[in-house]
C-alpha positions in Angstrom: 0.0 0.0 0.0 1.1 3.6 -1.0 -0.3 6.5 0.0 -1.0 9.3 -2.4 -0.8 12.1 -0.2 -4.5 13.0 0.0 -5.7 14.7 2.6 -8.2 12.8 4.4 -10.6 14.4 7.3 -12.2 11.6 8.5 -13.6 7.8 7.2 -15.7 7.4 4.6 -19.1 5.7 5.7 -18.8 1.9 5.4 -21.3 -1.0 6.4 -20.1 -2.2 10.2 -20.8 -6.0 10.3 -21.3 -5.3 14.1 -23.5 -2.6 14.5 -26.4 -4.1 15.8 -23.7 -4.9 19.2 -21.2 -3.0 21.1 -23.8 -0.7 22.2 -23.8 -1.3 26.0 -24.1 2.0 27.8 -23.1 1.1 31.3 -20.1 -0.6 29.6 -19.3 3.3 27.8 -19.6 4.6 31.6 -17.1 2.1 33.2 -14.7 3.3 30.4 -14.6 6.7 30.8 -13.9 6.1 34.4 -11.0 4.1 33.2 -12.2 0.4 34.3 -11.9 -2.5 31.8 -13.4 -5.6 31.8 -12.1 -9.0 29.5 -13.0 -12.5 30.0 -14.7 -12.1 33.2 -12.0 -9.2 34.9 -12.1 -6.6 35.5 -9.1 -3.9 36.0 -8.9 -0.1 37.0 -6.1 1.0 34.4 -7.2 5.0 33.6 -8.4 6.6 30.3 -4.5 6.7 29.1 -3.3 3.2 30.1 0.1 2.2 29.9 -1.0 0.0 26.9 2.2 -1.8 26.9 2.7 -3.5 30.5 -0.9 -3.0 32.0 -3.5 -6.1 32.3 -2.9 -9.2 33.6 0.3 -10.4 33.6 -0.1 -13.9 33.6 -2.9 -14.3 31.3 -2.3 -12.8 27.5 -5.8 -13.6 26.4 -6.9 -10.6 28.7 -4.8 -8.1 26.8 -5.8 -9.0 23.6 -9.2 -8.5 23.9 -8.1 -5.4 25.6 -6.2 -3.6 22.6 -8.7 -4.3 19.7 -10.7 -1.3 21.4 -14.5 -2.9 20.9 -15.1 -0.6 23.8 -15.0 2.8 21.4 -18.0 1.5 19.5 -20.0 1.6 23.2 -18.1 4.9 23.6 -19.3 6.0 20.5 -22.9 4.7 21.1 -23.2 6.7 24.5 -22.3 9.5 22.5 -24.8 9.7 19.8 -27.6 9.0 22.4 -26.5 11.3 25.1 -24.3 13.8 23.8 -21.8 13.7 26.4 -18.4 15.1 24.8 -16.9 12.9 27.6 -17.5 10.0 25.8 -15.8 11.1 22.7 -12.9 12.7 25.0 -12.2 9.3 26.4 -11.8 7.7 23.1 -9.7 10.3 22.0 -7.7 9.5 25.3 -7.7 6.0 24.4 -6.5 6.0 20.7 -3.9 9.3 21.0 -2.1 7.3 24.3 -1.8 4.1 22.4 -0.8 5.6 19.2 2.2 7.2 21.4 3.2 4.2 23.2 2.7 0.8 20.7 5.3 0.6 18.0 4.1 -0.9 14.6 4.0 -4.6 14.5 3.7 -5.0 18.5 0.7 -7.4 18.2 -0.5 -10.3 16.0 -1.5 -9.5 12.6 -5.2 -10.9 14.1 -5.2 -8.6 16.9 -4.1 -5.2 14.7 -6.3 -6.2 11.9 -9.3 -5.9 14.9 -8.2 -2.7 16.1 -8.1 -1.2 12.8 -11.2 -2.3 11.9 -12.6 -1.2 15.7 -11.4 2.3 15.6 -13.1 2.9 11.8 -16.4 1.4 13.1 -16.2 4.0 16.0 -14.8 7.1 14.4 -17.5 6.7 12.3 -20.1 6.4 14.4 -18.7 9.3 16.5 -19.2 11.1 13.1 -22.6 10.2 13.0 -23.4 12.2 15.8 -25.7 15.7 15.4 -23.4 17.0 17.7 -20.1 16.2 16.5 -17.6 19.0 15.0 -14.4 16.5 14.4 -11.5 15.3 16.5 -9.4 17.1 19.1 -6.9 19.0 16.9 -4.6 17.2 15.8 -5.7 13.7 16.1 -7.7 12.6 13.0 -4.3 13.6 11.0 -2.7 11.2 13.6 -4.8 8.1 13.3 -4.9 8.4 9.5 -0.7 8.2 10.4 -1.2 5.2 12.0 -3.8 3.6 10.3 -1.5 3.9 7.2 1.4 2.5 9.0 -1.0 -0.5 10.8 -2.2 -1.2 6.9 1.3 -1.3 5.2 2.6 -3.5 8.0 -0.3 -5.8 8.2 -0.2 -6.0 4.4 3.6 -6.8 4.9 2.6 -9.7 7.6 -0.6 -11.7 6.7 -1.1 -14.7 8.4 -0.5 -17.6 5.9 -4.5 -19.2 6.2 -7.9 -20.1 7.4 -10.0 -17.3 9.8 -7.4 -15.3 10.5 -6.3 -14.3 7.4 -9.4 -13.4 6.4 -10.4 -10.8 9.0 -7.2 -9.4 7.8 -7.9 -8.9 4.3 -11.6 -8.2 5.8 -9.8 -4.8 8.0 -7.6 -4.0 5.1 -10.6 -3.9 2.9 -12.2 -1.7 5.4 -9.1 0.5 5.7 -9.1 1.2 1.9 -12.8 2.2 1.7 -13.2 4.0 4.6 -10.6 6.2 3.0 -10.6 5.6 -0.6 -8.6 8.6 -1.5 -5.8 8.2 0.1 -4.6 4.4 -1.3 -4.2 3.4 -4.4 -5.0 -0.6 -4.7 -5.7 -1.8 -1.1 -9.2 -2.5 -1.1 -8.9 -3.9 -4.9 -5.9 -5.9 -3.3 -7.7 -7.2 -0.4 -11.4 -8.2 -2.1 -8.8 -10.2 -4.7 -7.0 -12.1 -2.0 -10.7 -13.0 -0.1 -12.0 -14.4 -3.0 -8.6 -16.8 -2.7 -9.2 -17.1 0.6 -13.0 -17.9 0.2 -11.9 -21.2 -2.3 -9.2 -22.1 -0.1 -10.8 -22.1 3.0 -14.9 -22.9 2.1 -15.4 -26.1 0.5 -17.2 -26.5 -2.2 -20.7 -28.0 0.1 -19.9 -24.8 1.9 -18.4 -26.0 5.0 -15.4 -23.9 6.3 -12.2 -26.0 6.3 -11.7 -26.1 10.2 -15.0 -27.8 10.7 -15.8 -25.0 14.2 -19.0 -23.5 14.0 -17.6 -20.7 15.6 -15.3 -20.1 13.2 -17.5 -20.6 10.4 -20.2 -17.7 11.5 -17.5 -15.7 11.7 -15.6 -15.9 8.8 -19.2 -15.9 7.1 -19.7 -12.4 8.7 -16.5 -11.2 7.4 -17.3 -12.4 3.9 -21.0 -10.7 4.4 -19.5 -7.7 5.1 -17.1 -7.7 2.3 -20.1 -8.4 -0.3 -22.2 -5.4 1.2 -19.0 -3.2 1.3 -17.9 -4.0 -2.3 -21.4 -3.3 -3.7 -22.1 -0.4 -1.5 -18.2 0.8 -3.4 -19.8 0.0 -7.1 -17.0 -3.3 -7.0 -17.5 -6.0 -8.9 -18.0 -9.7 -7.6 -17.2 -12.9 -9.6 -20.0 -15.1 -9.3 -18.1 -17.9 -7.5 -17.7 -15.4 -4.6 -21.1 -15.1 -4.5 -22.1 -18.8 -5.0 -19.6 -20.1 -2.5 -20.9 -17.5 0.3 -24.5 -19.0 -0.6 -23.1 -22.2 0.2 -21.5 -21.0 3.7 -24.9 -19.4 4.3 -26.9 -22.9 3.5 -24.2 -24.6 6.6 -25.0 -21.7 8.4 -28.5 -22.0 8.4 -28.5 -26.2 9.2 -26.1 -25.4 12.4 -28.8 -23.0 13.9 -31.4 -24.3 16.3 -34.8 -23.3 15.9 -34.6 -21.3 18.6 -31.8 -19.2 16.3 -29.1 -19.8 18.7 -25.8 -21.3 16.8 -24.1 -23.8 19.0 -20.8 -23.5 19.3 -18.7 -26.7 18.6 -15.2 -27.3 20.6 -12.1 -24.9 19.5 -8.8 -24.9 20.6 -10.4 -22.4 23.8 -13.4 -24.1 24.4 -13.7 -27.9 25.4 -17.4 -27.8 25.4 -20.5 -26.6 23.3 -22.1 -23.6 24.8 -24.8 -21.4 22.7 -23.6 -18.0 21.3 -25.6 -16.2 18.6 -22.7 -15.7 15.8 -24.7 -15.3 12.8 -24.5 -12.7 10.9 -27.4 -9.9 10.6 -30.4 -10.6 8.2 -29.4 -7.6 6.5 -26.4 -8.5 5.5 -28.0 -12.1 4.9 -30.1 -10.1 2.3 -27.2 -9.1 0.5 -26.4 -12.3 -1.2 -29.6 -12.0 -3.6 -29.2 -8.4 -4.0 -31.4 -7.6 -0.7 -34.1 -9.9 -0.8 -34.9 -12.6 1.4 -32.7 -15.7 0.2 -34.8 -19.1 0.0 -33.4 -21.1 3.0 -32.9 -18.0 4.8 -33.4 -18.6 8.9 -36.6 -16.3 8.5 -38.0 -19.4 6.3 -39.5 -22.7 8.2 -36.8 -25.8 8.1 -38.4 -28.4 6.7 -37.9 -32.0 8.4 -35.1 -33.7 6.7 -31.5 -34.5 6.8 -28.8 -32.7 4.8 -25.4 -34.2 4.9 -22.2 -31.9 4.3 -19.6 -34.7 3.2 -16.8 -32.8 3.9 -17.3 -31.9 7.7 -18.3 -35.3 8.3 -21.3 -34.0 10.0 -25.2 -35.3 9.2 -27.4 -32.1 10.1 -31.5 -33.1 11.4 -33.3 -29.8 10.2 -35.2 -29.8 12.9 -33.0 -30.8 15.8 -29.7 -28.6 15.6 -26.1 -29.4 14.8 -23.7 -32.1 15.6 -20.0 -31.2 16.5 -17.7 -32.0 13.5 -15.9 -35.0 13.7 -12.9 -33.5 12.4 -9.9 -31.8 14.8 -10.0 -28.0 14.7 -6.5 -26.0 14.4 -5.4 -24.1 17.0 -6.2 -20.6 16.2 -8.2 -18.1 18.6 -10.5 -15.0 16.8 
């Protein structure tokens, strides 16, 4: 990636895969009072953290929930709905301190791609505000700095496969829409390498190759998003994309109860099924067929029946939920 020198104010509106969530406002409160809270802990660490040494030391997992920032899109929601320049302050806290103290390339490719994506999401919906007049001074110029830098290394450093390759093409892709004047190829660059990814990684009956359903209703998500991105951009699809999405969606919809809670099937973190709600929005559902409602969509009755998905090993009863793959997932955390 190369910038061209534009000057860029701010992002340009893109489609957030996630912003039906991350709208807790007693989450935005503890925030701005400088308390965090990551797989069940909570810690005390101040709007301008020491981002490098802070959290728990014995447990990395709790810092890298910490630094992808999902916190600014609550910031950002408390914001819009009160109009408390506090919340936007504390962000601005947040990003300016950590921009000061993390070198590029600290973190995992994963974890940056996150943040990058995170900090678009909620400088946008900052900007969405009635109230809102930009940035502190200074500070737009300075994440538009460092989103360039975050984008060129993570570029640079793409993990090799499977999920976590593609939510970094996914946050690349973001990065060169939300500022399509100042890049030359990186969103052209990234939707290339996720249509790779897609035939790589999604098997031809539409089961991702890891066999998680975790994984698999996210990566879907990520793949959603890029299809309403690209169109909401005027860039083309090749109809393979489209039809192998189409496919994931089909698994998606056999591994959803009736109730429409996924279950989640046993990853390298989790030994045992519990139920999370991982599917992707019916908007972005709607997406595949241009925006209306897709036959076999979850908003259409499951009729009784068996489908079997060869590949995963896994026989499906319509009416009864999902099965855990029979196959071994990788060790590989989202």
């Amino acid at each position: 990636m190369t910038s061209t020198g534009v000057e860029v104010v701010g992002p340009r509106p893109i489609i957030c895969v996630v912003d039906d969530v991350h709208r807790d406002l007693a989450m935005a409160e503890a925030v701005r009072h400088g308390s965090f809270t990551h797989v069940g802990v909570e810690l005390d660490l101040g709007r301008r953290p020491d981002w490098l040494h802070d959290g728990l030391p014995d447990d990395v997992e709790w810092r890298i929930e910490w630094v992808k920032l999902y916190e600014g899109l609550d910031l950002a929601h408390a914001y819009v709905i009160t109009g408390d320049d506090d919340y936007l302050a504390t962000w601005e806290d947040l990003v300016r301190s950590f921009c000061a103290q993390i070198p590029i390339g600290t973190d995992p490719a994963d974890v940056s791609a996150r943040r990058l994506q995170n900090w678009i999401y909620a400088w946008q919906r900052f900007a969405g505000a009635a109230q809102f007049t930009g940035l502190r001074p200074g500070l737009a110029e300075r994440l538009i700095e460092r989103i360039a830098a975050d984008a060129d290394h993570l570029r640079r450093h793409l993990t090799k496969e499977r999920n976590h390759r593609t939510l970094e093409l996914y946050a690349l892709l973001i990065v060169g829409l939300a500022f399509p004047g100042a890049y030359d190829d990186l969103a052209a660059f990234a939707l290339d390498e996720l249509g790779r990814n897609l035939m790589d990684d999604v098997w031809v009956d539409g089961v991702h190759r890891e066999c998680s359903t975790d994984y698999h209703c996210i990566v879907l998500r990520s793949y959603l998003g890029a299809i309403a991105n690209a169109r909401s951009a005027s860039m083309e699809l090749p109809s393979e994309f489209l039809e192998r999405v189409s496919l994931a969606l089909d698994f998606a919809l056999h591994i959803q109860r009736p109730d429409g809670i996924t279950p989640r099937a046993p990853t390298a973190t989790s030994a045992t099924s519990v139920a999370c709600c991982a599917s992707a929005p019916n908007y972005l559902i709607a997406t595949i067929c241009g925006g209306r409602p897709r036959a076999g969509s979850p908003a259409r009755r499951r009729r009784p029946g068996t489908r079997r998905f060869p590949s995963a090993a896994i026989s499906l009863p319509a009416a009864a939920g999902a099965t855990v793959p029979r196959r071994a997932p990788t060790s590989a955390t989202c």
